[in-house]
N, C-alpha and C positions, 0 to 999 in steps of 0.2 A: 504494500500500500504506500502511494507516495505521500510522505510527509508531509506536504500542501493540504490534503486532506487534514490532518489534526490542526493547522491553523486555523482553517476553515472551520471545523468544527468547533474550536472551541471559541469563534467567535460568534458563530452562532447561538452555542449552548451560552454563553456572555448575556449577548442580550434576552434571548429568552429568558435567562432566568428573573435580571435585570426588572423583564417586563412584569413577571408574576408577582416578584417583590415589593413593586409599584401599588401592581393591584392588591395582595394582600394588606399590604400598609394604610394603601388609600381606603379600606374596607374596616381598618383598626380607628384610624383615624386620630385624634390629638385627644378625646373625651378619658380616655384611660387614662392613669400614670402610676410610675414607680410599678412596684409585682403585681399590680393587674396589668398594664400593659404588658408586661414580656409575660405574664399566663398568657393572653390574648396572641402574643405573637408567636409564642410557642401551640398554641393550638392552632392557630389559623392552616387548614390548605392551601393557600399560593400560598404564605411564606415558606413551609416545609419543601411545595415543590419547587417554587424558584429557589431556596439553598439544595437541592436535589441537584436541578438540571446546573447551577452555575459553579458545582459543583464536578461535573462532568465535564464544564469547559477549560476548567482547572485542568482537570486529568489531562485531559486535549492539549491544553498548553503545555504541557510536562514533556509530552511526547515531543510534541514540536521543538522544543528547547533542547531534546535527545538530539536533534536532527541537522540544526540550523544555529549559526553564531546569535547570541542576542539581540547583537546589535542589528542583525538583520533582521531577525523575525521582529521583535517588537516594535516596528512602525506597523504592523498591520493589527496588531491590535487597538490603534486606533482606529482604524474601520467600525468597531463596536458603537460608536459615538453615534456615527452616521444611520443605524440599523434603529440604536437608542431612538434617535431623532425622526425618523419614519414611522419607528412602530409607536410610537407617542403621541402622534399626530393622527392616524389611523382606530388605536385603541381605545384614546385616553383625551380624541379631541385638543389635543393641546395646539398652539399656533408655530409655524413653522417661520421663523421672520425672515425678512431678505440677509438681517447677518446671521442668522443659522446654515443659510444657503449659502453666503460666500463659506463661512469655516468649515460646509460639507466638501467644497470645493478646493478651501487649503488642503485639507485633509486628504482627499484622494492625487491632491497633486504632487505631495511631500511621499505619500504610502509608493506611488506610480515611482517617483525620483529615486528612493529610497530603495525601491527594488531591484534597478537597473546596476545596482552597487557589485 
């Protein structure tokens, strides 16, 4: 399996989990505090499954760090940013501004420059 695969992956598994986390939190909310919140967060399904899955993009990165100098692989986990900023704007309705857009656009410009190394 080529090594490209577990970057991928675990940017993936990144923001997915990322997203779940979102949503279990935003589902908790601020009305808790102190040991009822973390009982609440400790019960909650998203938050067990997004520490599940962004747990798995751990592993994923591990692999990849097997594979790959760091200095190369870790521009691409800035990509996660950009997945963040899609899947939040899709899920969670949030707004996408013209500077989230240009720094989607640094971002894949530096990942792009950063590859070619």
């Amino acid at each position: 399996m080529s090594p490209y695969i577990f970057v991928a992956l675990s940017t993936i598994f990144g923001i997915v989990g990322q997203l779940l986390l979102k949503r279990g939190m935003g589902s908790i909310g601020q009305s808790a505090t102190g040991v009822a919140m973390l009982k609440r967060i400790i019960l909650s399904p998203w938050v067990i499954g997004g520490l599940i899955i962004y747990a798995m993009g751990v592993v994923n990165w591990l692999l990849a760090l097997s594979s790959f100098e760091l200095s190369y692989v870790y521009p691409f986990a800035s990509l996660s940013y950009i997945g963040i900023i899609v899947g939040s704007y899709f899920i969670f309705r949030e707004r996408i501004t013209m500077m989230r857009v240009l720094g989607i656009a640094v971002i894949i410009s530096g990942v792009l420059i950063s590859s070619r190394s």
